[in-house]
One Martini backbone bead per residue (centre of mass of N, CA, C, O) as a GRO file, in nm:
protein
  480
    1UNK     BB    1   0.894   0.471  -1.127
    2UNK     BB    2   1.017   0.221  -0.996
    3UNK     BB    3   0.805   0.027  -1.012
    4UNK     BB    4   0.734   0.048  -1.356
    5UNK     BB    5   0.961  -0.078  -1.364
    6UNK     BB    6   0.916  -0.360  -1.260
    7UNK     BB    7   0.695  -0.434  -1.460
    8UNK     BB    8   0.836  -0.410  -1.715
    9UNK     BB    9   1.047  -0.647  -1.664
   10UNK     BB   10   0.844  -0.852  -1.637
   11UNK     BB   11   0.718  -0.869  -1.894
   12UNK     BB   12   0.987  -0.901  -2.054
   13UNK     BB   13   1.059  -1.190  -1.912
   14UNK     BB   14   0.798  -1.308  -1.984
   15UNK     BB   15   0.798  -1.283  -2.316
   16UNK     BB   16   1.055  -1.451  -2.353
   17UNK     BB   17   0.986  -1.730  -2.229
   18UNK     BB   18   0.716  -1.777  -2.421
   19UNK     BB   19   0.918  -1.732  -2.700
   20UNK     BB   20   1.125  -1.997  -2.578
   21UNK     BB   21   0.883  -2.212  -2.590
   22UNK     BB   22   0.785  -2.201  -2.874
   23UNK     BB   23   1.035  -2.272  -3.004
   24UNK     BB   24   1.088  -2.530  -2.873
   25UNK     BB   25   0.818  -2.670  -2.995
   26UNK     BB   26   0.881  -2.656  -3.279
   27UNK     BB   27   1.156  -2.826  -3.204
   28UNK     BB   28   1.047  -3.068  -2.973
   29UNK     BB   29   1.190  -2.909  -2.724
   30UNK     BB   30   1.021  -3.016  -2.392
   31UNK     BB   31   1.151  -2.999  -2.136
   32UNK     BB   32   1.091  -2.724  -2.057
   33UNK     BB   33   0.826  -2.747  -1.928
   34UNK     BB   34   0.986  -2.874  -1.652
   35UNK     BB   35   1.092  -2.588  -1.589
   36UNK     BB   36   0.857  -2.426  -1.575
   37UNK     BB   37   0.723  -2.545  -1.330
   38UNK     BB   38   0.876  -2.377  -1.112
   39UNK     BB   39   0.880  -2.090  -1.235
   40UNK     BB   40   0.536  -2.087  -1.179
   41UNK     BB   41   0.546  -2.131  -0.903
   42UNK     BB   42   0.716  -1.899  -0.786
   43UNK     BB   43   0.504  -1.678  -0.930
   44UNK     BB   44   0.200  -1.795  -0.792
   45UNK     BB   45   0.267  -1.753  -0.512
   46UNK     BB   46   0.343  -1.406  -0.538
   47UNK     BB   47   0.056  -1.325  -0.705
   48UNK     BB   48  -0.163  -1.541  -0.542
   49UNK     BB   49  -0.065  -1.616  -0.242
   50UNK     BB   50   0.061  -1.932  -0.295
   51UNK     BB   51   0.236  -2.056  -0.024
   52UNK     BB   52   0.158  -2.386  -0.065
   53UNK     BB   53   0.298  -2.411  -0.358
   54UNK     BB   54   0.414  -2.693  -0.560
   55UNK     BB   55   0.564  -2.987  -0.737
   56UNK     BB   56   0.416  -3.287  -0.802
   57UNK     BB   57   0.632  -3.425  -0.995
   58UNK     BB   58   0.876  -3.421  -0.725
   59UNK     BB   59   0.687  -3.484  -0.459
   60UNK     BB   60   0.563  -3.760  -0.590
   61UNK     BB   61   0.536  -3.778  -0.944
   62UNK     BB   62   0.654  -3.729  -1.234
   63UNK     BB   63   0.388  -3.814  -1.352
   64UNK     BB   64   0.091  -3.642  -1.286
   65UNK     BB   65  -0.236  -3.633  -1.301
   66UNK     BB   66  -0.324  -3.318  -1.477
   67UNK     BB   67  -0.127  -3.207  -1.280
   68UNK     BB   68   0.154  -3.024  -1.146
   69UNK     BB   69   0.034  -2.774  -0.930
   70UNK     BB   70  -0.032  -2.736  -0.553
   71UNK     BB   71  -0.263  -2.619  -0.311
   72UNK     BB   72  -0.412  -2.749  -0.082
   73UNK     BB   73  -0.525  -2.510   0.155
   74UNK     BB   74  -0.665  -2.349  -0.124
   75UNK     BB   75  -0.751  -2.536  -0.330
   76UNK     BB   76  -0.536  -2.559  -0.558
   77UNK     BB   77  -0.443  -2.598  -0.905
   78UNK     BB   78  -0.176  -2.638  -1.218
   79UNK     BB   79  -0.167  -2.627  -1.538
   80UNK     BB   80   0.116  -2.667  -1.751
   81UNK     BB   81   0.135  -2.570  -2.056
   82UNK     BB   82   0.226  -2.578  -2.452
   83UNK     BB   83  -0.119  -2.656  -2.480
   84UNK     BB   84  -0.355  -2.472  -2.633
   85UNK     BB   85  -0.605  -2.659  -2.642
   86UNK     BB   86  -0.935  -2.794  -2.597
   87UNK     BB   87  -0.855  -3.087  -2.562
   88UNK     BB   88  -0.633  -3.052  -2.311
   89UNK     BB   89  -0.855  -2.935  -2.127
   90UNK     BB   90  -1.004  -3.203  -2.134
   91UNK     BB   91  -0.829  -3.392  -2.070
   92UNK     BB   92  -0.710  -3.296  -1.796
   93UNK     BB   93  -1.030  -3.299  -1.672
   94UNK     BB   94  -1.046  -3.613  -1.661
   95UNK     BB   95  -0.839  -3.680  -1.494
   96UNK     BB   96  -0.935  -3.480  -1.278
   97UNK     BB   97  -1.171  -3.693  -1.227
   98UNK     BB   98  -1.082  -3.992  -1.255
   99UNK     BB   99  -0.893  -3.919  -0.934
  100UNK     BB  100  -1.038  -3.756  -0.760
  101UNK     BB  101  -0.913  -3.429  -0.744
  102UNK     BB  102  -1.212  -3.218  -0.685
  103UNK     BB  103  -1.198  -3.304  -0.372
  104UNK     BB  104  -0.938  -3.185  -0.330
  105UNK     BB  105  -0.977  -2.919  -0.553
  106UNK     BB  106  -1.167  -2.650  -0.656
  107UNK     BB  107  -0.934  -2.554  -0.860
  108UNK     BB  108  -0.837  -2.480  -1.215
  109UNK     BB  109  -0.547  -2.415  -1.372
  110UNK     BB  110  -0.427  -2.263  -1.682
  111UNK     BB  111  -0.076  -2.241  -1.819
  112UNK     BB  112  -0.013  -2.113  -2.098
  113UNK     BB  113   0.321  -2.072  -2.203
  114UNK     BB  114   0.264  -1.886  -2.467
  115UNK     BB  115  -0.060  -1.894  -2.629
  116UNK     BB  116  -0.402  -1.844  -2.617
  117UNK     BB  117  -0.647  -1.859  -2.740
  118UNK     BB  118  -0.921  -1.656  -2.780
  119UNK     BB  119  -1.114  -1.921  -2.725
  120UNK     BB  120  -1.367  -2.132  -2.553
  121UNK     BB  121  -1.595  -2.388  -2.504
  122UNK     BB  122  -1.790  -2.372  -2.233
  123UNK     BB  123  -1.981  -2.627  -2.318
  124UNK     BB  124  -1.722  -2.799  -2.352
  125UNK     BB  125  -1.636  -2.793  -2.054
  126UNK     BB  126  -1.839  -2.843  -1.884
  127UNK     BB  127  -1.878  -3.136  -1.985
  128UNK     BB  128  -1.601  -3.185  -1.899
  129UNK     BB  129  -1.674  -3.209  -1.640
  130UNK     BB  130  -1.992  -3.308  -1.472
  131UNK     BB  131  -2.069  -3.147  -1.248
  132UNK     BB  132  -1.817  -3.114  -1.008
  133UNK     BB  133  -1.697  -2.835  -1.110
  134UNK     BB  134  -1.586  -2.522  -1.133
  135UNK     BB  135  -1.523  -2.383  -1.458
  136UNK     BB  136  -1.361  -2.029  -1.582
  137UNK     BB  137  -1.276  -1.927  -1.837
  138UNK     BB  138  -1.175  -1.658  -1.805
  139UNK     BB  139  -1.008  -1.735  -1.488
  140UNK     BB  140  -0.865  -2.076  -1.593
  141UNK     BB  141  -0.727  -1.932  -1.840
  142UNK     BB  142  -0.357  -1.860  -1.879
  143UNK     BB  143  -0.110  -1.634  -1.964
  144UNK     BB  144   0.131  -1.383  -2.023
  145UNK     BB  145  -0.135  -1.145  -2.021
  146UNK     BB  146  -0.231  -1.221  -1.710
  147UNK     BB  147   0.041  -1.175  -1.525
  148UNK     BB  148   0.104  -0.910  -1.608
  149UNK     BB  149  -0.155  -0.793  -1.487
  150UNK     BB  150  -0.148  -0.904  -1.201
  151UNK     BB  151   0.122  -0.732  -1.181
  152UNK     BB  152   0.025  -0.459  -1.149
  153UNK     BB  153  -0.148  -0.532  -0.854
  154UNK     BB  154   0.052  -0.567  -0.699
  155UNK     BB  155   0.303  -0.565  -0.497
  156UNK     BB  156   0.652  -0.495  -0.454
  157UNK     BB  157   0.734  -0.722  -0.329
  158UNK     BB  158   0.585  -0.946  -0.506
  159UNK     BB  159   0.699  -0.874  -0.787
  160UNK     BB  160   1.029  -0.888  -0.704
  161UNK     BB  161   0.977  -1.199  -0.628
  162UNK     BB  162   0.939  -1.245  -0.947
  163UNK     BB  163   1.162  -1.097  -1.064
  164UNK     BB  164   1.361  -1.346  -0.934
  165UNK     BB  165   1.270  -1.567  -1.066
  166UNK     BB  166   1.289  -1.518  -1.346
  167UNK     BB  167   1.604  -1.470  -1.331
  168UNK     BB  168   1.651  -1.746  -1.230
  169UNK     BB  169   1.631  -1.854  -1.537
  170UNK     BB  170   1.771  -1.720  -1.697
  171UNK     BB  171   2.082  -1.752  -1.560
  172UNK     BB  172   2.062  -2.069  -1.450
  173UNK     BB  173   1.958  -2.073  -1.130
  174UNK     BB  174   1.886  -1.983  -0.844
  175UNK     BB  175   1.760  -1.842  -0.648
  176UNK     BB  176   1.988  -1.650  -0.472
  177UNK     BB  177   2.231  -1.753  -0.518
  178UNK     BB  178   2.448  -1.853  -0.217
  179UNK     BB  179   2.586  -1.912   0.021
  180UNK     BB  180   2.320  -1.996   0.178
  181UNK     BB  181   2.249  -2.209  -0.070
  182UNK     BB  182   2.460  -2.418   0.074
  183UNK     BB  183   2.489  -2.275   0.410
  184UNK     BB  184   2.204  -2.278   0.558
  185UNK     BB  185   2.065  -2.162   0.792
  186UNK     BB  186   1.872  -2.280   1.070
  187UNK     BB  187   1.724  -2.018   1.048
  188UNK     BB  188   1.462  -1.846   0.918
  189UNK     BB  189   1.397  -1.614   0.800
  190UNK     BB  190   1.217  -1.292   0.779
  191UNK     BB  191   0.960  -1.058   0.784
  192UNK     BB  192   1.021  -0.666   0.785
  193UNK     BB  193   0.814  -0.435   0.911
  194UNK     BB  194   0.774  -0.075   0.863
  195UNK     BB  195   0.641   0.250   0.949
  196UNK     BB  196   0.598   0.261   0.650
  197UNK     BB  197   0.443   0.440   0.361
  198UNK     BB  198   0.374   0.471   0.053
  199UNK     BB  199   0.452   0.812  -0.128
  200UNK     BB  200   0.228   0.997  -0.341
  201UNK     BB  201   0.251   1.247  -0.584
  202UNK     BB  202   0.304   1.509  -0.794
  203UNK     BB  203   0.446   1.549  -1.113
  204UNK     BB  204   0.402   1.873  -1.045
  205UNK     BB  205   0.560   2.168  -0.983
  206UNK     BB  206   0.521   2.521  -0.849
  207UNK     BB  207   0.709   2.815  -0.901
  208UNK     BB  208   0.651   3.158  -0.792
  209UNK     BB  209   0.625   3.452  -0.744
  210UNK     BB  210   0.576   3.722  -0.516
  211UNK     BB  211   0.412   3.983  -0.487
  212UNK     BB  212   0.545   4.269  -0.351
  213UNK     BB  213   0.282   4.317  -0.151
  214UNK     BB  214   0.320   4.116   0.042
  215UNK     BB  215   0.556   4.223   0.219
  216UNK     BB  216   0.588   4.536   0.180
  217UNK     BB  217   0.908   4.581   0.175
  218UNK     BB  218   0.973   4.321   0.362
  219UNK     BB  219   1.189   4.031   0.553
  220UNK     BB  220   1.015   3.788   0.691
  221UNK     BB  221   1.124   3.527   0.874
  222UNK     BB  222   0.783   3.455   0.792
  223UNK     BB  223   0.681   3.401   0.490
  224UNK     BB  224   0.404   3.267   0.525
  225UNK     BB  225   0.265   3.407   0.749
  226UNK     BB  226   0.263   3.690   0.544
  227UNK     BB  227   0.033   3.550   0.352
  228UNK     BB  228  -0.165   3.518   0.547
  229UNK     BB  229  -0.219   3.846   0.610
  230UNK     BB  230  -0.259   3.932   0.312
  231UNK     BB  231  -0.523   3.714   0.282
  232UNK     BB  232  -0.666   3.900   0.501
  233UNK     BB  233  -0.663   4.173   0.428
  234UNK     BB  234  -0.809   4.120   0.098
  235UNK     BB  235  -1.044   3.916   0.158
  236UNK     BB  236  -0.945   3.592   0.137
  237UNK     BB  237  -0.859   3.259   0.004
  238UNK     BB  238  -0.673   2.988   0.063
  239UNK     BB  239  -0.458   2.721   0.069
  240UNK     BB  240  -0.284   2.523   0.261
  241UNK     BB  241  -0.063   2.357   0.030
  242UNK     BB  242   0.182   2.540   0.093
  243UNK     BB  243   0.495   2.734   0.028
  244UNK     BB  244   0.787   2.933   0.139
  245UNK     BB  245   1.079   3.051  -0.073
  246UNK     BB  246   1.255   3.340  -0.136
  247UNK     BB  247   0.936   3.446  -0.258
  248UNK     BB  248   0.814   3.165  -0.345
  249UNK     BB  249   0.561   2.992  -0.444
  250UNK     BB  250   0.477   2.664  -0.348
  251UNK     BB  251   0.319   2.405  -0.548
  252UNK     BB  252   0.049   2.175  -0.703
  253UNK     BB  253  -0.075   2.329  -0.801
  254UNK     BB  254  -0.137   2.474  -1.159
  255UNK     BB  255  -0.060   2.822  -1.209
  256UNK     BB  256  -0.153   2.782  -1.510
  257UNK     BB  257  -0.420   2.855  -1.423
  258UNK     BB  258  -0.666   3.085  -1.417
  259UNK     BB  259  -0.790   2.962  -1.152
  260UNK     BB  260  -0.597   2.971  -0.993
  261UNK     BB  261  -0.589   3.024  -0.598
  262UNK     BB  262  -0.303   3.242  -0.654
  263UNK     BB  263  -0.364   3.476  -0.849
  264UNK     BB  264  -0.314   3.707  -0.598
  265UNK     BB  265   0.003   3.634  -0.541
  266UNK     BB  266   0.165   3.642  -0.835
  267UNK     BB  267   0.335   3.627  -1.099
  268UNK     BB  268   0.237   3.502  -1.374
  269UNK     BB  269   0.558   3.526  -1.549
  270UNK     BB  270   0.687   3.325  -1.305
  271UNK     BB  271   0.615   3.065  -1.364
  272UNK     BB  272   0.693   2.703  -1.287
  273UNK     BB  273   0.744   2.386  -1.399
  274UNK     BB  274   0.833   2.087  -1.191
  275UNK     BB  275   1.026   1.822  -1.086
  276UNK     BB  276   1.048   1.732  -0.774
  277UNK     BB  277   1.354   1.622  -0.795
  278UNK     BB  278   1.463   1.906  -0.927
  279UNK     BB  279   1.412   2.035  -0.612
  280UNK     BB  280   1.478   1.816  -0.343
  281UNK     BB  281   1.791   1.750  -0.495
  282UNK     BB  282   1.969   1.966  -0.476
  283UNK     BB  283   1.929   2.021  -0.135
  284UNK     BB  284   1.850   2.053   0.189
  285UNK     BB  285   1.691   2.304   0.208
  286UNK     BB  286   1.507   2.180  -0.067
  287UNK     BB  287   1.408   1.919   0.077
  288UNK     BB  288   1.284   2.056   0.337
  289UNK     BB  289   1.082   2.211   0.213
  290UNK     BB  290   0.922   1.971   0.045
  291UNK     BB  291   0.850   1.863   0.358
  292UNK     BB  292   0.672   2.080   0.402
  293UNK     BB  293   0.487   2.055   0.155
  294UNK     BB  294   0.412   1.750   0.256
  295UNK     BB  295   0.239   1.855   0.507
  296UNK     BB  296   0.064   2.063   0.448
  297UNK     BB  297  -0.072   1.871   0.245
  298UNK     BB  298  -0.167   1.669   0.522
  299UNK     BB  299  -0.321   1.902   0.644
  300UNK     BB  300  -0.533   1.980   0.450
  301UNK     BB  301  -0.632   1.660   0.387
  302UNK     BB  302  -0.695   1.629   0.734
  303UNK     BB  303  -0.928   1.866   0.762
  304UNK     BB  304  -1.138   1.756   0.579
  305UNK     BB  305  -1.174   1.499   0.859
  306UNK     BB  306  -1.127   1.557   1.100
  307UNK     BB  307  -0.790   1.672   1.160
  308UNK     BB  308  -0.580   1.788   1.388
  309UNK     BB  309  -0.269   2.034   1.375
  310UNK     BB  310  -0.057   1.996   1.658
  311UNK     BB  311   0.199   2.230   1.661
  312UNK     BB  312   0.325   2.202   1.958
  313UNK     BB  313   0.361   1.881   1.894
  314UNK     BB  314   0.367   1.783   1.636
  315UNK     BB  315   0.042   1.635   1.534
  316UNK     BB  316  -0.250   1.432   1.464
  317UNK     BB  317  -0.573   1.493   1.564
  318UNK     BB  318  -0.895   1.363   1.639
  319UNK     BB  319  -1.206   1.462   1.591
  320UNK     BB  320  -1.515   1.559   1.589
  321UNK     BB  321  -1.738   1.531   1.330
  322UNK     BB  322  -1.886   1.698   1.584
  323UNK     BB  323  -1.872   1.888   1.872
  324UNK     BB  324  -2.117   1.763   2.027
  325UNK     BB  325  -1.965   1.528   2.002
  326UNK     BB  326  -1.824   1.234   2.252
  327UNK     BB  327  -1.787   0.999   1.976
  328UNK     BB  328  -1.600   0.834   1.760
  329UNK     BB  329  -1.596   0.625   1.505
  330UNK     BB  330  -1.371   0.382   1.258
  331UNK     BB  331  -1.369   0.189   1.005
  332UNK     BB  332  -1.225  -0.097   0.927
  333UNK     BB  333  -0.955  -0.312   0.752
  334UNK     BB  334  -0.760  -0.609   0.784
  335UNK     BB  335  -0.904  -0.927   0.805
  336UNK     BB  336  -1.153  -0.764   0.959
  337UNK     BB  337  -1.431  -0.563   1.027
  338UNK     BB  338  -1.402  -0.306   1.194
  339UNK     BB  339  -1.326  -0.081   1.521
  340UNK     BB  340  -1.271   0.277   1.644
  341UNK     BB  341  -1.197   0.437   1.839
  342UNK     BB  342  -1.075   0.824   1.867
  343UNK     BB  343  -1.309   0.982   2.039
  344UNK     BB  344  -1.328   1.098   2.387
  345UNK     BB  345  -1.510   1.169   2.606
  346UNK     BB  346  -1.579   1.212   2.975
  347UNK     BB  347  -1.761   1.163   3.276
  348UNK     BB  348  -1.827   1.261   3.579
  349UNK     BB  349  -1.994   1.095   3.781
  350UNK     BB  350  -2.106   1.315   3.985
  351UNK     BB  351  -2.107   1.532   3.712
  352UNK     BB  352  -2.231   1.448   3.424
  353UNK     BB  353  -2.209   1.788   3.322
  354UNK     BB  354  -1.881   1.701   3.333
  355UNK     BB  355  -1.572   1.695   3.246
  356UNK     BB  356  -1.286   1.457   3.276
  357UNK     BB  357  -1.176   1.364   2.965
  358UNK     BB  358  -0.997   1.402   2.667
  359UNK     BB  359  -0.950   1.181   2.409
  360UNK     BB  360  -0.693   1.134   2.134
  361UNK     BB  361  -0.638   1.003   1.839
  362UNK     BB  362  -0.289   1.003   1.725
  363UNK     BB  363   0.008   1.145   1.516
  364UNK     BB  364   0.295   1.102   1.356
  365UNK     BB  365   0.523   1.266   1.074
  366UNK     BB  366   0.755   1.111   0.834
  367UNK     BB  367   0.958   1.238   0.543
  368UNK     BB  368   1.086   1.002   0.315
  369UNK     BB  369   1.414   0.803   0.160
  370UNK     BB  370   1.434   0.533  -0.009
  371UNK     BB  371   1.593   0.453  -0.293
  372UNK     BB  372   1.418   0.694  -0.434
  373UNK     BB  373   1.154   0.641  -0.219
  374UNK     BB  374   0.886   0.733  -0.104
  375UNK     BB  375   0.810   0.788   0.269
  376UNK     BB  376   0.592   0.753   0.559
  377UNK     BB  377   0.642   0.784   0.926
  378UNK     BB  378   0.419   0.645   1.152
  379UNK     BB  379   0.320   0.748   1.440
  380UNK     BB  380   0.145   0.673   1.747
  381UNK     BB  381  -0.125   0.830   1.989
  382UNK     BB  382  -0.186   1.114   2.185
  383UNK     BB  383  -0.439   1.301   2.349
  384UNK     BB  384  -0.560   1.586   2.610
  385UNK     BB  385  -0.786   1.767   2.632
  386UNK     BB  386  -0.963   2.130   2.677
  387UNK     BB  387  -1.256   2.214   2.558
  388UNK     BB  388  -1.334   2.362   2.256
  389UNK     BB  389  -1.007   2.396   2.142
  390UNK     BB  390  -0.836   2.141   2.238
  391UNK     BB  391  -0.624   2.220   2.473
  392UNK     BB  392  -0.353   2.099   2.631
  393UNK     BB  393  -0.381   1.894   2.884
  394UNK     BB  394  -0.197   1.941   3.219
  395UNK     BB  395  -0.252   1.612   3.249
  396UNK     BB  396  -0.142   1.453   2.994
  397UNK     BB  397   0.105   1.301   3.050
  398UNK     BB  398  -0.015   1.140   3.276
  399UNK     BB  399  -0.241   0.981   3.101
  400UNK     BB  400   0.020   0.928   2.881
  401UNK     BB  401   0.211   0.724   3.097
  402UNK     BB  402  -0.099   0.522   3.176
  403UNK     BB  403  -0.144   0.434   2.885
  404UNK     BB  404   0.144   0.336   2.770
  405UNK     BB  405   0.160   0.089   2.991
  406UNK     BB  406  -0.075  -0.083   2.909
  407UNK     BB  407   0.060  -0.136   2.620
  408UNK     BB  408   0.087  -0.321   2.377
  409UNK     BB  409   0.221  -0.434   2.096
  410UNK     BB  410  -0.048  -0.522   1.925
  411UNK     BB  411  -0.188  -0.245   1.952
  412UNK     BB  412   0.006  -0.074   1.811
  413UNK     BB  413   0.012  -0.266   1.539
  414UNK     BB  414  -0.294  -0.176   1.499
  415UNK     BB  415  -0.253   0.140   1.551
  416UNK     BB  416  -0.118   0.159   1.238
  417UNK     BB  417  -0.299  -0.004   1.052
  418UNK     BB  418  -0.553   0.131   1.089
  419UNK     BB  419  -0.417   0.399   0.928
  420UNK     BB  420  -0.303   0.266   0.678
  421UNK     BB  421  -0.644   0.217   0.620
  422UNK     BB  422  -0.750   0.493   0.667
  423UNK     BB  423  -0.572   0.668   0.418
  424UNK     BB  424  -0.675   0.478   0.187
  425UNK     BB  425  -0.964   0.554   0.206
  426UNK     BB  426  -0.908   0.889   0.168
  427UNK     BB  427  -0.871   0.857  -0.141
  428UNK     BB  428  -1.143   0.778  -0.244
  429UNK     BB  429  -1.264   1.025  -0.106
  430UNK     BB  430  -1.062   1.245  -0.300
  431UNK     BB  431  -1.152   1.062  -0.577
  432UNK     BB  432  -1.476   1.204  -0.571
  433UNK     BB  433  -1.484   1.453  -0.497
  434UNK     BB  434  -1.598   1.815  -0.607
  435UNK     BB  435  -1.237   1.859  -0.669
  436UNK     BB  436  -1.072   1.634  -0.786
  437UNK     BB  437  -0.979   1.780  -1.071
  438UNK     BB  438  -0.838   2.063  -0.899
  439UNK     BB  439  -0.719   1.897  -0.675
  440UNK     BB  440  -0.476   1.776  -0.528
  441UNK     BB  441  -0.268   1.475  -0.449
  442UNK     BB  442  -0.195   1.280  -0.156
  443UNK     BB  443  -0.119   0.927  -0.131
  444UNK     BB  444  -0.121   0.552  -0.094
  445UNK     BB  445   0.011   0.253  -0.023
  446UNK     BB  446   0.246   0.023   0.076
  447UNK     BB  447   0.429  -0.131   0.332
  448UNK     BB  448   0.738  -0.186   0.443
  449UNK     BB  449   0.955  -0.387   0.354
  450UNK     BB  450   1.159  -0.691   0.463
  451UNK     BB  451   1.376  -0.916   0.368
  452UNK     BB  452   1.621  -1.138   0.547
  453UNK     BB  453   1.586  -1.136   0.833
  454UNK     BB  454   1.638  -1.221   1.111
  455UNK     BB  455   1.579  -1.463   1.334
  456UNK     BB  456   1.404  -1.470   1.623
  457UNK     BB  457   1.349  -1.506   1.983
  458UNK     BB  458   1.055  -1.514   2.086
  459UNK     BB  459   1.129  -1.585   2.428
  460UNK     BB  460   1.271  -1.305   2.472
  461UNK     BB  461   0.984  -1.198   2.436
  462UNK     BB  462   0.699  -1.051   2.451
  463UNK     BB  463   0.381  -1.215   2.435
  464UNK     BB  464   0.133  -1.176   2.204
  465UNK     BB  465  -0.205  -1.068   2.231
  466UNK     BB  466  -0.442  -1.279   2.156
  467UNK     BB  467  -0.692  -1.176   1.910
  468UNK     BB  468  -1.007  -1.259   1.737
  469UNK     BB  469  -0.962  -0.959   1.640
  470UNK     BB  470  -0.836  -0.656   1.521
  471UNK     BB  471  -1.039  -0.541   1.696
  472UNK     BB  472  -1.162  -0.351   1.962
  473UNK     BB  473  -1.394  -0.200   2.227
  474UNK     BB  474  -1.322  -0.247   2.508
  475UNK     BB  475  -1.043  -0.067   2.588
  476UNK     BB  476  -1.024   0.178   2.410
  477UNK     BB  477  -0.750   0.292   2.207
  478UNK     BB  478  -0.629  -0.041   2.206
  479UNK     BB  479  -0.692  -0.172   2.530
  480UNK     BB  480  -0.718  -0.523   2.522
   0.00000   0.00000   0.00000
């Protein structure tokens, strides 16, 4: 995966830097460690979140006492130094309550340019300390193999951009150095998110022939629908989460595992296993049932959370987690835990024991791929039926045309948010279950990001709603 690319990347430029500070300082030449001081500010800034992480050295004085780079609004500190003993470690504490620096930063961080201790003595740390800040030797004390760990973990987008920092050392200019970085915009670019949320799958496809009686001797139209009929003429069930093309079914189950659930319908001397790219990219043909086949794995998916796919739309609608409810609702989590409708009855005032309308929080997916990684692209949506079977009431489109006349941007926005947020949780969800060993699954990242978008000038669109909260039920539906 180009992810895994970009890690193993940030890891070799980090240890090269590490490398060539050990050298230099060996050599007596110190210098290095105030270039390095630029380079890990803004390491920190994109791998810690420390969006207004400075060079005190820069920006104030040339030597400042005790720390090198500071975020005030985090209130933290950051001493960079190729000096890893316990010695400089005290020492720079002491400067650091010396100048009461403590008052305005809650916390320091030693970035050892080299390589760290083994060990630090707690008791003896603690001690120069004075008991005025809390000061954590296991997370407070860090070199190139706790950013290598942090940036693991990192998102792809604040990785790309430390590993954009690190080139701009080794090439020996600034970040980005472009036309723009001599005559620089009046206005800061944006960073641009697209509705697509970071796609991935098994990285093994099974694809085998079907079984000669499966079609009885005909080539029907719908070749998975007439599988579909011969698994319930033999009386078995199989999962949904496969296609059929050519006569073969494909799917990420194992088919070489002899309790495969498709055991009844394949040859099984004709299994192949493929690597997912060498069958999407023959041609479109082929890309194309592999987005069916990338469909059926999350309809499969969001059927066992009672979401159905409604195939006339071609959406997904949240059903009542009984039928029997009247209102699901939602968790989760954004700036801050919320909650959602999805799911509502609604009862005529004058005769309570008769439905108004059903309303489903719905959505659209689209399968796609940018610079050869896969993305999903989620639209929100809605869904108004009747009855027993969730069919689409005849009044929807007027519901659906005066329900999204009232949407603001926030609105949609959060609407979007959520269902990110609400995928992502269903993960946890199916990689505990009592079948996640031998269930396939298909997975969800972060949301696409663009940097360097045009900055807009937004007196010319329509104001967002600024909302408390992250969501809120107060107009149900996101209607807030």
């Amino acid at each position: 995966m180009k992810h895994v690319k970009v890690i193993d990347q940030f890891r070799e430029e980090l240890t090269k830097v590490s490398k060539e500070v050990e050298v230099s300082v060996a050599m007596g030449h110190f210098d290095i460690n105030k270039i390095c001081e630029d380079v890990f500010c803004g390491i920190f800034k994109e791998l810690y979140g420390l969006e207004n992480l400075r060079n005190l050295n820069e920006d104030e004085k040339k030597n400042f006492p005790g720390i090198d780079l500071a975020d005030d609004y985090a209130r933290v500190a950051i001493q960079v130094t190729s000096d890893k003993t316990i010695e400089k470690v005290k020492d720079s504490i002491g400067k650091f309550i010396k100048h009461n620096l403590h008052e305005k930063y809650d916390r320091i961080i030693f970035y050892i340019l080299t390589r760290k201790q083994g060990s630090y003595s707690k008791d003896s740390i603690e001690k120069a300390c004075e008991r005025k800040f809390e000061f954590d030797v296991g997370a407070d004390i860090l070199d190139f193999t706790d950013l290598a760990t942090k940036a693991a973990s990192a998102t792809p987008i604040a990785l790309k951009r430390a590993v954009d920092v690190l080139g701009s050392y080794t090439r020996g200019c600034d970040v980005g150095l472009a036309e723009q970085d001599f005559d620089p915009p009046e206005e800061p670019p944006e960073t641009l998110a697209a509705n697509m949320l970071e796609l991935y799958f098994p990285q093994t496809l099974y694809i085998a022939e079907l079984l000669p009686e499966v079609f009885d001797g005909t080539k029907p139209r719908n070749q998975r629908k007439q599988v579909g009929t011969y698994v319930r003429s033999i009386e078995q069930s199989v999962p949904s989460d496969y296609e059929v093309s050519g006569g073969r079914l494909i799917t990420f189950h194992n088919l070489e595992d002899q309790n495969n659930p498709f055991k009844s319908l394949i040859d099984e001397g004709t299994v192949e296993p493929f690597q997912p790219s060498d069958y999407y990219a023959i041609d479109e043909d082929h890309e194309r049932v592999f987005k069916s086949l990338l469909r059926f794995c999350m309809q499969h998916k969001l059927h066992k959370h009672r979401v159905l796919w409604e195939y006339r739309e071609r959406i997904f609608i949240f059903l009542p987690l009984e039928d029997s409810d009247n209102t699901r609702t939602e968790t989760w989590v954004g700036q801050k835990r919320a909650t959602r409708t999805v799911f509502e009855r609604k009862f005529k005032r004058n005769e309570p024991e008769k439905v108004l309308s059903t309303r489903h929080f719905a959505f659209s997916l689209n399968f796609l791929t940018v610079e050869g990684e896969w993305y999903v692209a989620i639209t929100p949506d809605w869904f108004f039926s009747y009855g027993d079977s969730y069919r689409q009431s005849a009044f929807g489109d007027k519901l659906l045309s005066g329900l999204k006349r009232m949407e603001k941007n926030r609105s949609v926005f959060d609407q979007f948010r959520f269902l990110c947020s609400w995928l992502k949780d269903l993960d946890s969800d199916d990689l505990f279950s009592e079948n996640a060993n031998t269930s396939p699954h298909i997975t969800f990242g972060q949301i696409l990001e663009f940097g360097g978008g045009r900055s807009l000038n937004e007196d010319l669109w329509e104001l967002l709603v600024v909302i408390d909260e992250d969501d809120s039920d107060q107009g149900r539906f996101g209607l807030q």
